[in-house]
C-alpha positions as CSV (number, residue, x, y, z in Angstrom):
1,X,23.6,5.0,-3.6
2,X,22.3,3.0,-6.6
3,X,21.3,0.3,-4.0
4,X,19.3,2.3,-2.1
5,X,17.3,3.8,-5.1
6,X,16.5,-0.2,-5.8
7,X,15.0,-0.4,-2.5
8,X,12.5,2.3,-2.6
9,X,9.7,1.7,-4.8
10,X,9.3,5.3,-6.3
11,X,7.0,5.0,-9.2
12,X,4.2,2.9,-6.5
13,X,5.3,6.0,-4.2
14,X,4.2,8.4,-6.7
15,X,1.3,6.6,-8.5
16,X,-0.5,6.6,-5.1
17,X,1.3,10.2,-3.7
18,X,0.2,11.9,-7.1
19,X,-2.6,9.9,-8.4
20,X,-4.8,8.6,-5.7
21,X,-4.0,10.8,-3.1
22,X,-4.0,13.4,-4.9
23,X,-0.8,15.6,-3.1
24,X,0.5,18.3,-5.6
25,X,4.8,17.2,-6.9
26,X,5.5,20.4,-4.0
27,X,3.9,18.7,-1.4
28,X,4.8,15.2,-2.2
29,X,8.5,16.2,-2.4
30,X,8.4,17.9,0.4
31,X,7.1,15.2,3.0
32,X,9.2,13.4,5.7
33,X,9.5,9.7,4.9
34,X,7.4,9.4,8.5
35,X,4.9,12.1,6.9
36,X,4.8,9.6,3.8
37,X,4.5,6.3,5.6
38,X,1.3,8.2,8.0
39,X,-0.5,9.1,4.7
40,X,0.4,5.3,3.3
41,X,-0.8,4.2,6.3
42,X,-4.0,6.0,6.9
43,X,-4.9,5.7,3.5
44,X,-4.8,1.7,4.0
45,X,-6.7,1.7,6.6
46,X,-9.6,3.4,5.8
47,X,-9.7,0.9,2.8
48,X,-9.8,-1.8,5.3
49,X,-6.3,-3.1,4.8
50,X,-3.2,-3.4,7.3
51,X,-0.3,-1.6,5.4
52,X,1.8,-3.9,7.8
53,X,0.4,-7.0,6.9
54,X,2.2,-9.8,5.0
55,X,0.9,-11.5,1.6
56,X,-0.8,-14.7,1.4
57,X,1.4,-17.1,0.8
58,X,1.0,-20.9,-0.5
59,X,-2.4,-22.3,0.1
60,X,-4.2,-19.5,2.4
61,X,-6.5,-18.2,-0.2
62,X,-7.8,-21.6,-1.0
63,X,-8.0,-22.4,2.5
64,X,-9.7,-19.1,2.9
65,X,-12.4,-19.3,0.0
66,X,-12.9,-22.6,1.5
67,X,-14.2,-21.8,4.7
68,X,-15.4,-18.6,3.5
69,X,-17.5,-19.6,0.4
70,X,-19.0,-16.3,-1.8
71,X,-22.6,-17.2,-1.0
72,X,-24.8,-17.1,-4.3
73,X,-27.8,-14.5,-4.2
């Protein structure tokens, strides 16, 4: 049981459940893990990030800001 606790990352689950999304403790309590992940989900997406999608990893953001320079106003 204790290993399972370590997998799920409860205090990000809440910050965003309670904080950002704004559920009440009832509702947040009461959701399906499916119900959870949807919100998660939707949540990303309409902040224009793939929940899905994996870090960058070595030099991608260098290769990145170097084909995609931030252009100077």
């Amino acid at each position: 049981m204790t290993q399972n606790r370590a997998m799920i990352p409860w205090r990000r689950w809440m910050e965003l459940g309670l904080g950002v999304l704004r559920f009440s403790p009832g509702v947040f309590w009461s959701m399906s893990l499916a119900e959870w992940l949807a919100a998660r989900d939707g949540l990303m997406g309409a902040r224009g990030r793939d929940a899905g999608g994996d870090p960058l990893v070595g030099n991608e953001l260098a290769q990145l800001m170097k084909t995609h320079p931030d252009r100077k106003s």
